[in-house]
C-alpha positions as CSV (number, residue, x, y, z in Angstrom):
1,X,0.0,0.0,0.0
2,X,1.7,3.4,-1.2
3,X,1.4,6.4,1.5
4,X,-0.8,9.0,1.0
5,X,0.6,12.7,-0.1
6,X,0.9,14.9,2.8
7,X,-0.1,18.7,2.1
8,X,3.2,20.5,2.0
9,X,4.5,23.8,0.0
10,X,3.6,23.6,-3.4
11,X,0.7,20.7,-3.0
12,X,-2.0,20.7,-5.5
13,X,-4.9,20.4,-2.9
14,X,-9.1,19.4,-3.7
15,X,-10.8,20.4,-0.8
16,X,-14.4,20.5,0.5
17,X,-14.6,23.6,2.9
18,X,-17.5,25.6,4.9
19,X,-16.8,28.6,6.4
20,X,-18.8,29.1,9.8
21,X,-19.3,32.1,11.7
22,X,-19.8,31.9,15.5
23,X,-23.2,32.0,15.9
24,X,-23.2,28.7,14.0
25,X,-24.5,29.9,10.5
26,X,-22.6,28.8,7.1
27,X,-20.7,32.2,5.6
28,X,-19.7,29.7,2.6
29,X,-19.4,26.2,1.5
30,X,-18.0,24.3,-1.7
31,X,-20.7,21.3,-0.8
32,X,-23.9,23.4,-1.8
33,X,-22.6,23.8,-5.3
34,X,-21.2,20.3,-5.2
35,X,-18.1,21.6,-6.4
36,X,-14.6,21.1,-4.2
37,X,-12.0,24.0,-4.3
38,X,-8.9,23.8,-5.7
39,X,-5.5,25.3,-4.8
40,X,-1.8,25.2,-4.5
41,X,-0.3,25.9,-1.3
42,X,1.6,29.1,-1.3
43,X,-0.3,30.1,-4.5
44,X,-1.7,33.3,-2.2
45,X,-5.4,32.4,-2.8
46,X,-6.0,31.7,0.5
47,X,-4.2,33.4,4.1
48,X,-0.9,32.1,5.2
49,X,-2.6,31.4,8.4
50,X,-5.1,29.5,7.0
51,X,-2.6,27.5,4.9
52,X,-0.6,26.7,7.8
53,X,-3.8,24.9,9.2
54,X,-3.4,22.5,6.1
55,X,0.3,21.6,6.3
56,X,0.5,18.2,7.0
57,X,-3.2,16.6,6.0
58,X,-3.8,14.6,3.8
59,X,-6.5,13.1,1.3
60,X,-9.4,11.7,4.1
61,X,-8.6,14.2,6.2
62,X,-11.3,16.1,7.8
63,X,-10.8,19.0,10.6
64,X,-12.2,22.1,11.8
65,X,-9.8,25.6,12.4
66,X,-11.3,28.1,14.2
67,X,-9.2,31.6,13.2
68,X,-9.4,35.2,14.7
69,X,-10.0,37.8,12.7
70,X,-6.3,39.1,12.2
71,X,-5.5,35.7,11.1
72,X,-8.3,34.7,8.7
73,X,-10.0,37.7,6.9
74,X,-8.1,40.8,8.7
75,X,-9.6,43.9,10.6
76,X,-12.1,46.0,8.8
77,X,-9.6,49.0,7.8
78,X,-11.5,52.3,7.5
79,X,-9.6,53.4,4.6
80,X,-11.6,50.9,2.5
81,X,-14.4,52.7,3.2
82,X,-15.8,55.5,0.7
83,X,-18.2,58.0,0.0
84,X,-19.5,58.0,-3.2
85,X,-22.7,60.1,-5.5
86,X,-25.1,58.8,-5.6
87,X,-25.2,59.7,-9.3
88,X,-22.6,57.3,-9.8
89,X,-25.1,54.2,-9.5
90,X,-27.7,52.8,-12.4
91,X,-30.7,50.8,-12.8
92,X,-28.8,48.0,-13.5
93,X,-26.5,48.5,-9.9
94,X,-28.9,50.5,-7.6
95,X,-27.3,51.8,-4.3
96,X,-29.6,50.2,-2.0
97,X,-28.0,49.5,1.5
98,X,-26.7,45.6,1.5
99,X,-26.2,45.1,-2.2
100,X,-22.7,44.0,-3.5
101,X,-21.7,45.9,-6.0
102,X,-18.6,45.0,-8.4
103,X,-16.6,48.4,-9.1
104,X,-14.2,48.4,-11.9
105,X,-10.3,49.7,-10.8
106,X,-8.2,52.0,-13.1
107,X,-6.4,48.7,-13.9
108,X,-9.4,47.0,-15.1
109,X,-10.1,44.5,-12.2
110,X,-13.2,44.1,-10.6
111,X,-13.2,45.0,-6.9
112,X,-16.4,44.4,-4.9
113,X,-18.4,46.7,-2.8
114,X,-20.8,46.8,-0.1
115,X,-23.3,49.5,0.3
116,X,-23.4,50.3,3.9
117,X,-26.0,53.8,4.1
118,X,-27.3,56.4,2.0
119,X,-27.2,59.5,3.4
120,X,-28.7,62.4,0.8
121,X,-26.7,62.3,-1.8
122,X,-23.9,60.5,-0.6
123,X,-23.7,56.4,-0.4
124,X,-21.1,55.0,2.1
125,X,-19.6,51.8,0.0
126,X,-17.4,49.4,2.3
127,X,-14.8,47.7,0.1
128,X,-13.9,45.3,3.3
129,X,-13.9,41.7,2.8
130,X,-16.9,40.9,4.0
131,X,-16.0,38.8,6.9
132,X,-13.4,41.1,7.8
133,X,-13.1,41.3,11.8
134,X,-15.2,37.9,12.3
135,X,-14.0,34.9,14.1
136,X,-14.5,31.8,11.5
137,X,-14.5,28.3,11.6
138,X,-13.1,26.4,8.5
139,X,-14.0,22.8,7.9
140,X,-11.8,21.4,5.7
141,X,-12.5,17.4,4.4
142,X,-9.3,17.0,1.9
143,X,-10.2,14.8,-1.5
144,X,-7.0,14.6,-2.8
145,X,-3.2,16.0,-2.8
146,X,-0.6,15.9,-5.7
């Protein structure tokens, strides 16, 4: 019987993983799509912290990491906050408080947006992740590493 690849720098990973806040609701999971993630560790699509909590699993593996917010999604930074005219919106992306808006950067990326308040003609648009300064819970069953 061969051993199984352990998750080191550089593994290809296919993961199954929920994000969970602390009063027990799902912020995100691969399983409700049916669809696993994949990654390379060190690949900076997810936090080293996070990463960390993989080294060493391997495919069958399933655990549960429970991160503060400096090491999973950061701090909400109050320079990622913005006022913006309300002009600025359309039909098609109405500022209404709680929408998720994708804004388009001078380099052509998309960067999203949360609309926070409207205040006359102002809209406050929070471009914090948007579990910045939660406590989450990954759970993580590993499918396979390469």
């Amino acid at each position: 019987m061969s051993e199984l690849a352990i998750i080191g720098a550089n593994s290809k990973v296919v993961m199954h993983f929920a994000i969970k806040l602390d009063d027990g609701s799902a912020a995100d999971s691969t399983r409700v799509h049916g669809k696993p993630a994949r990654l390379t560790i060190g690949d900076g699509n997810l936090t080293p912290n996070f990463e960390n909590c993989l080294l060493g699993l391997k495919a069958g593996d399933q655990r549960e990491f429970t991160l503060e917010p400096a090491d999973a999604f950061g701090e909400p930074n109050p320079q990622n906050i913005y006022r913006v005219e309300h002009s600025r919106f359309s039909a098609d992306a109405p500022a209404e408080v709680g929408n998720i808006i994708a804004f388009t950067q001078p380099d052509g990326r998309e960067l999203p947006g949360i609309i926070r308040d409207i205040s006359g003609s102002m809209v406050t648009v929070d471009f914090n992740h948007p579990l910045a300064g939660q406590r989450v819970t990954f759970a993580v069953e590993i499918l396979s590493v390469e």
